[in-house]
FILUMVEX-126267 format. One record per residue (C-alpha): x, y, z; residue number from 1. Coordinates in pm, 1 decimal, m for minus. Layout:
residues N
xx|yy|zz|num
X|Y|Z|NUM;
...
//
This chain:
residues 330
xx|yy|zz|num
0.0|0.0|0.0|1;
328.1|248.1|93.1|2;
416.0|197.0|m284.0|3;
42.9|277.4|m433.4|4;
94.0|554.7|m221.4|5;
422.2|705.4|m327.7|6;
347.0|620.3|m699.1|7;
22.5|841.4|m671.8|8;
218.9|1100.9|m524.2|9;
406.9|1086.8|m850.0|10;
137.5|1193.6|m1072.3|11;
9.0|1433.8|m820.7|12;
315.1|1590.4|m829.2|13;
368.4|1606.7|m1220.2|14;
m25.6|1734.7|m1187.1|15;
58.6|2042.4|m966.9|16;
389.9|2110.7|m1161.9|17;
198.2|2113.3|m1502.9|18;
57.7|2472.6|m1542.0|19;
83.1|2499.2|m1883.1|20;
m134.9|2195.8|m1997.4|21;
m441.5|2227.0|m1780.9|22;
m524.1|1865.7|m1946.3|23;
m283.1|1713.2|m1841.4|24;
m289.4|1855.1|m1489.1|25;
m646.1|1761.6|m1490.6|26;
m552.0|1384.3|m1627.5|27;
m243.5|1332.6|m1345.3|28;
m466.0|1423.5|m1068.4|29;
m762.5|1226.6|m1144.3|30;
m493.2|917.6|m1228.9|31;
m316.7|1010.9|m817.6|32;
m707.7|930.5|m744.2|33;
m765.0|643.3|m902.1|34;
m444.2|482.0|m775.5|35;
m501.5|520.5|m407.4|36;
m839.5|360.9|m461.3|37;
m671.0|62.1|m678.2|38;
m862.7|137.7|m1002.1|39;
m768.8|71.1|m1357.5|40;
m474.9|305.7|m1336.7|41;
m353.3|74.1|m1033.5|42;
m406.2|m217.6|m1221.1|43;
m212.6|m82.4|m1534.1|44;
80.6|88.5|m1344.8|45;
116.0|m280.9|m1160.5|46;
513.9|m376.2|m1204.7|47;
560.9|m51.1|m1450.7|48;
613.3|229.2|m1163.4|49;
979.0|226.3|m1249.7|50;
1302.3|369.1|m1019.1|51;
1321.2|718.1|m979.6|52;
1366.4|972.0|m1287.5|53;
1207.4|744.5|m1496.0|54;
868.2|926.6|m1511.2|55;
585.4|666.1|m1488.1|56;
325.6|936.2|m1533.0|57;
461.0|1056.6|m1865.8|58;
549.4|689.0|m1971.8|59;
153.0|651.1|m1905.3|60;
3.7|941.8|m2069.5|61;
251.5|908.2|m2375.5|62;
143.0|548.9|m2450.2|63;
m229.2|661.0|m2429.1|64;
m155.1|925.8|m2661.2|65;
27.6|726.5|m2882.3|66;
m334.5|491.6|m2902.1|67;
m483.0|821.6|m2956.8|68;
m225.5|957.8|m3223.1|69;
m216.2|607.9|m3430.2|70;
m629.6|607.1|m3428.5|71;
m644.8|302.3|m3196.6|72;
m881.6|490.1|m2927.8|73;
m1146.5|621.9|m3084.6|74;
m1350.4|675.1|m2751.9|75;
m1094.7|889.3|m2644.6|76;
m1002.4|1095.1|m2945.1|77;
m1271.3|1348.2|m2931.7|78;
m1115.8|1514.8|m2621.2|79;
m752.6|1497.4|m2750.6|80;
m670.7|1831.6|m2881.1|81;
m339.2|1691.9|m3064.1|82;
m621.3|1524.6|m3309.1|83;
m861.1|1824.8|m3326.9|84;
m1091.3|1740.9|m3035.0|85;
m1152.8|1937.2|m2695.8|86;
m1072.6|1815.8|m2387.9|87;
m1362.5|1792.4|m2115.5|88;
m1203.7|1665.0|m1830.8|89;
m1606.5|1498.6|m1655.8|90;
m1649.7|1336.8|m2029.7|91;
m1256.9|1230.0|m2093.2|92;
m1220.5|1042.0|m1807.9|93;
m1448.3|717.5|m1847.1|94;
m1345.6|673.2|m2181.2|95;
m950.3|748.2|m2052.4|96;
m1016.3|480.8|m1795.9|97;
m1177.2|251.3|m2062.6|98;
m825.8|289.0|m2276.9|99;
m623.3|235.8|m1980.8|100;
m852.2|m105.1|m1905.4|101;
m847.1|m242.4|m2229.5|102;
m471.7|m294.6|m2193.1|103;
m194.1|25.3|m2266.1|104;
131.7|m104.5|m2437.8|105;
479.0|60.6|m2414.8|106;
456.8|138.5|m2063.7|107;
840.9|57.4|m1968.6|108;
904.7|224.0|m2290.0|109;
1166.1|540.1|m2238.1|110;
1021.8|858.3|m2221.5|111;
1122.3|1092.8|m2530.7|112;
1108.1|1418.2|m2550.2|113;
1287.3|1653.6|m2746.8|114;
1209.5|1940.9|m2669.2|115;
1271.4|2154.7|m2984.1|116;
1200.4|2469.1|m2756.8|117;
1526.4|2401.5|m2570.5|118;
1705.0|2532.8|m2872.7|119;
1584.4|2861.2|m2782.4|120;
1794.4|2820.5|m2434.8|121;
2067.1|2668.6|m2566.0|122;
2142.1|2920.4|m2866.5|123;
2334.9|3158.9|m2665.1|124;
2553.0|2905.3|m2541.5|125;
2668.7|2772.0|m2922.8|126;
2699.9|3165.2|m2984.8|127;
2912.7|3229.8|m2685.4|128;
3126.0|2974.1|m2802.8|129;
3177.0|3075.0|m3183.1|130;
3253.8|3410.2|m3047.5|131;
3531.7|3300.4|m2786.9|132;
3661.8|3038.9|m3000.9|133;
3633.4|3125.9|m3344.4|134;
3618.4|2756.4|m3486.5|135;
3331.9|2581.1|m3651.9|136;
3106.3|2387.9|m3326.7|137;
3174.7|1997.2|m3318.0|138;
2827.0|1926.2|m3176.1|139;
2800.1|1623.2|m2925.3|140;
2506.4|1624.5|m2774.3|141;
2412.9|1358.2|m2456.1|142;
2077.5|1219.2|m2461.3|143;
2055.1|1367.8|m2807.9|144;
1674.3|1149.9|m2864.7|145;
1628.2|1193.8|m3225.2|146;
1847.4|1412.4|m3217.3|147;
1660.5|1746.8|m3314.8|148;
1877.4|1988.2|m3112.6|149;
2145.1|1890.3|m3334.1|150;
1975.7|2087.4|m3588.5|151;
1972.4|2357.8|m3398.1|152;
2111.2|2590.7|m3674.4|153;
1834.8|2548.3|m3907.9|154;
1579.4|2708.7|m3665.2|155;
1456.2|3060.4|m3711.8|156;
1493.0|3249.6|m3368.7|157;
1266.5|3608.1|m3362.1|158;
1409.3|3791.5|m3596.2|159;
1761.4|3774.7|m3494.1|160;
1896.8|3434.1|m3638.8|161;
1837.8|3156.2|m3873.8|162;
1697.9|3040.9|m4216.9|163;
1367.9|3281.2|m4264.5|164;
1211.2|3013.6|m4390.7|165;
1245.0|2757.9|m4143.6|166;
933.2|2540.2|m4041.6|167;
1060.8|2614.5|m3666.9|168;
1018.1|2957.9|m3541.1|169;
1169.3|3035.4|m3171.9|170;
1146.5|3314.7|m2962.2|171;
1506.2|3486.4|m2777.7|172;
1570.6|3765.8|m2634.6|173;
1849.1|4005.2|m2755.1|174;
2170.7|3801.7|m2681.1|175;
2517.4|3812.3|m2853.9|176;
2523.3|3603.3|m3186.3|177;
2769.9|3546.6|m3420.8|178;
2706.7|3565.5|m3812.3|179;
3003.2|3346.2|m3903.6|180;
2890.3|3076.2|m3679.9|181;
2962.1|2730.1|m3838.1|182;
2855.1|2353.1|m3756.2|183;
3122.7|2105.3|m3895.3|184;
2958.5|1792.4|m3708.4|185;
2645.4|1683.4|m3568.6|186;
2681.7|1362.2|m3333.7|187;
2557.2|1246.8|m3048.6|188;
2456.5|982.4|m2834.6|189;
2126.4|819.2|m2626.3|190;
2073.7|447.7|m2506.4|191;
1760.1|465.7|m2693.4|192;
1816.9|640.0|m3003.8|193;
1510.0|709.4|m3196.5|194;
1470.3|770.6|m3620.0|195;
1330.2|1114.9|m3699.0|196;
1294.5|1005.3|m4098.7|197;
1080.4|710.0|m3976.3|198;
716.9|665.7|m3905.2|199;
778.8|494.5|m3592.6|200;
974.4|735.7|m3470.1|201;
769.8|1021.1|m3568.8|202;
451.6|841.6|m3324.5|203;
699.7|805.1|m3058.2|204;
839.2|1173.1|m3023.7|205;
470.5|1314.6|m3077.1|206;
313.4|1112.1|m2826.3|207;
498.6|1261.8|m2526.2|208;
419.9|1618.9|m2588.4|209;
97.5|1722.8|m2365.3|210;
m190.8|1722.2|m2632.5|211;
m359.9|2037.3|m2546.4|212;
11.4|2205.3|m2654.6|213;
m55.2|2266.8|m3010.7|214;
256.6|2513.9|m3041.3|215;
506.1|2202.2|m2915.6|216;
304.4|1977.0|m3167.8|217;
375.5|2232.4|m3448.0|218;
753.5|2290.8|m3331.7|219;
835.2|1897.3|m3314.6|220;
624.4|1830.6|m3676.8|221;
861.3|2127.5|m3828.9|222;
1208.8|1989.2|m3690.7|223;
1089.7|1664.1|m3779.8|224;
1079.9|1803.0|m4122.4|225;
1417.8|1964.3|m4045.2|226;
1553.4|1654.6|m3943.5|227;
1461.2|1460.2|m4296.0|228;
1728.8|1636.3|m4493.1|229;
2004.8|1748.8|m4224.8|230;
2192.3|1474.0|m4133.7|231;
2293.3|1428.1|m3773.5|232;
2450.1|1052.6|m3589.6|233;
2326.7|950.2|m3294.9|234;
2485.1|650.1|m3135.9|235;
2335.8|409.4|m2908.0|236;
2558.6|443.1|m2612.8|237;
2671.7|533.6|m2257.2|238;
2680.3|894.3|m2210.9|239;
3034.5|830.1|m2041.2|240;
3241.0|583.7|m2260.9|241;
3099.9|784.5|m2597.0|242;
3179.1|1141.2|m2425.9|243;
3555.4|1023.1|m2317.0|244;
3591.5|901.5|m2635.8|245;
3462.4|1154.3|m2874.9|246;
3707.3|1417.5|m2646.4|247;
3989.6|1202.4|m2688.1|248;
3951.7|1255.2|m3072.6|249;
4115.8|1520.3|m3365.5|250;
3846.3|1762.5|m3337.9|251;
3982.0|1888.3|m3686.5|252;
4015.2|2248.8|m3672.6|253;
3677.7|2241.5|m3479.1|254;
3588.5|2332.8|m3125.2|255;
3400.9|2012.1|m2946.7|256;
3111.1|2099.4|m2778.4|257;
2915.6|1876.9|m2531.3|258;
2597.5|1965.8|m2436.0|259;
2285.0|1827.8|m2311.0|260;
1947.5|1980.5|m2221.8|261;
1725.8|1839.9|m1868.0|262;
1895.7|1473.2|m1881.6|263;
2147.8|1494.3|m1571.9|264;
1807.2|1345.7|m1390.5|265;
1784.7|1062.8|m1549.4|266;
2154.0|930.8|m1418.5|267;
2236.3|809.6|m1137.6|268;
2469.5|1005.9|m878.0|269;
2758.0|796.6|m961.6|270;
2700.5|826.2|m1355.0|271;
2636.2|1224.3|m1291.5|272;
3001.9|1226.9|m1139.3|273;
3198.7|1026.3|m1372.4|274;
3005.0|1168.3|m1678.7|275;
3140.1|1538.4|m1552.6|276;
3489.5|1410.5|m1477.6|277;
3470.5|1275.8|m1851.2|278;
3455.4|1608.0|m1964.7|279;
3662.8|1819.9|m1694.4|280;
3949.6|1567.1|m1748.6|281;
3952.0|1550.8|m2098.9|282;
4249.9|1741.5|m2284.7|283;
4260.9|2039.2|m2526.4|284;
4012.1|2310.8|m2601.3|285;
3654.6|2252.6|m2566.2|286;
3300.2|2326.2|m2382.1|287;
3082.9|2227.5|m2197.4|288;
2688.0|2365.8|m2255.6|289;
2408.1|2282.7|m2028.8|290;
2059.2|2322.8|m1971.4|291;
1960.2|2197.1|m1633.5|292;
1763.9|2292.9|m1343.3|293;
1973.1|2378.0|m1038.2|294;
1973.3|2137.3|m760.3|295;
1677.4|2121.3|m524.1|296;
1496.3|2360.9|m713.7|297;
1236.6|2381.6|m1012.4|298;
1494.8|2684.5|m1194.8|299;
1656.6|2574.0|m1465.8|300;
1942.0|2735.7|m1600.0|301;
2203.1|2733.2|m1927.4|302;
2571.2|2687.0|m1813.5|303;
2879.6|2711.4|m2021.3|304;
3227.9|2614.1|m1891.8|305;
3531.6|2616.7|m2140.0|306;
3911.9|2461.0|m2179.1|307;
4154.0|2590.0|m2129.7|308;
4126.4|2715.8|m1783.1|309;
3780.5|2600.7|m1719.2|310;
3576.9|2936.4|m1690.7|311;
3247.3|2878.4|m1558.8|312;
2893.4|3113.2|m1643.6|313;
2566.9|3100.5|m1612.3|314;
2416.4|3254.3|m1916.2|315;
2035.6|3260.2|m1852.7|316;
1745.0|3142.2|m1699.0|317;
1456.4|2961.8|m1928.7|318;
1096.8|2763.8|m1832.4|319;
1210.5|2373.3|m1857.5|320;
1036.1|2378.8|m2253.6|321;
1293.0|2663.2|m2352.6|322;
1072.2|2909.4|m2325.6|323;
1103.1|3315.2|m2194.7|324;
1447.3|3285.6|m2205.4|325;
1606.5|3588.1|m1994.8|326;
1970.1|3654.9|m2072.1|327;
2191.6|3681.2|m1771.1|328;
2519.4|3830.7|m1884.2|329;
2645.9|4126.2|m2103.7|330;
//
């Protein structure tokens, strides 16, 4: 009963935290019910709550979604924004429940994000370093997904930055960019790599973004597009081994730059610790590009630290999705 208890914590805390999707808000709290009473969420969640960091309540609401997405809940669809319906929270529920009854696959599956938004907080980092270092970026990005944010440089940002006709349109506030910035690589690494050019793929990043957020939906469908004719590598690996080995590499006249946006959670301590000693101990010039939120708290910030000498800053503050992005330095 102690675990029913602390897994409908879970989703009552991802409900409270999720002010931006009143859906979804709506759909984690009525799920933190329906555990404690041993409903059908219980009965699903059964030997899928997971260790912590691995998010069962996104894991649950991302393999609905994907039903919902791929036209296999049908009940459910007319309250799923995502596929034009309207989500009534009194009406949704029974037929959520129903779904959730009937048997929900993927439920240990990894949770995938890629939050193309995160660009947005990251973009003053890749500029910072093009300005210090004056070297095309060797991008190698940790828990890189489909890798999306590899393709940063083919988003437009305001008015500021980026192909004007770009099917991904971000918002940043005035920051110092460089015009000669250059990407000579695009790698990076995930232990569950997913295919951007293929169908399955496509399902599997769309169903994790909240379905009353038609702006993500639109972002991800554009860099999707993106993605289909800029090439990027993502590897199937340990962020640790591929990071100490990419560093130990000829950059070739290019500065390596490792970077990863809200995945520190999903390591361990130990793997947290020997992933940044990978990088600190590594030789020649380089950075180090971050978006995480600071410990203990629910702020999440962009961090840069570059080689030689290993200068540390805190360049801004962003919302965990990238956005209002507020510049910290001059």
């Amino acid at each position: 009963m102690i675990e029913w208890k602390a897994l409908a914590d879970r989703f009552g805390r991802y409900g409270a935290s999720m002010a931006s999707s009143p859906m979804y808000a709506d759909l984690m709290s009525r799920c933190a019910l329906d555990i404690v009473r041993g409903g059908p969420v219980a009965r699903a969640m059964a030997g899928h709550e997971g260790a912590p960091g691995s998010a069962p309540p996104m894991r649950l609401l991302g393999a609905v979604h994907r039903l919902v997405l791929s036209e296999r809940a049908p009940g459910l669809a007319p309250f799923y924004p995502s596929v034009g319906g309207v989500y009534d929270g009194d009406r949704a529920w029974p037929a959520f429940l129903a779904v959730v009854s009937a048997g929900v696959a993927g439920l240990d599956r990894t949770v995938q994000t890629n939050e193309v938004g995160r660009a947005a907080a990251l973009l003053g980092g890749f500029h910072a370093v093009s300005l210090a270092y004056r070297q095309p970026l060797r991008l190698l990005e940790v828990g890189a997904s489909a890798g999306l944010l590899l393709r940063f440089d083919s988003y437009r940002y305001g008015n500021a930055w980026g192909p004007a006709d770009s099917p991904v349109r971000l918002a940043v506030p005035a920051m110092p960019l460089d015009p000669t910035l250059r990407v000579a690589e695009r790698r990076g690494c995930d232990r569950s790599p997913v295919d951007p050019a293929s169908e399955e793929g496509r399902l599997t990043l769309l169903s994790y973004v909240w379905a009353d957020q038609l702006g993500r939906i639109e972002r991800l469908r554009g860099a999707l597009d993106v993605a289909a004719r800029v090439p990027a590598v993502v590897d199937e690996a340990d962020a640790v081994e591929w990071v100490r080995a990419r560093l130990a590499e000829d950059p070739g006249g290019a500065v390596p730059v490792v970077y990863h946006s809200v995945v520190m959670q999903y390591l361990a301590p130990e793997a947290r610790a020997a992933f940044a000693a990978a990088v600190v101990e590594a030789d020649g010039p380089r950075a180090w590009l971050r978006f995480e939120p600071v410990e203990g708290t629910h702020t999440f910030v962009v961090t840069l630290t570059t080689w030689p000498g290993g200068e540390e800053r805190v360049l801004a503050e962003a919302h965990p999705h990238g956005y209002d992005v507020r510049w910290l330095t001059t």
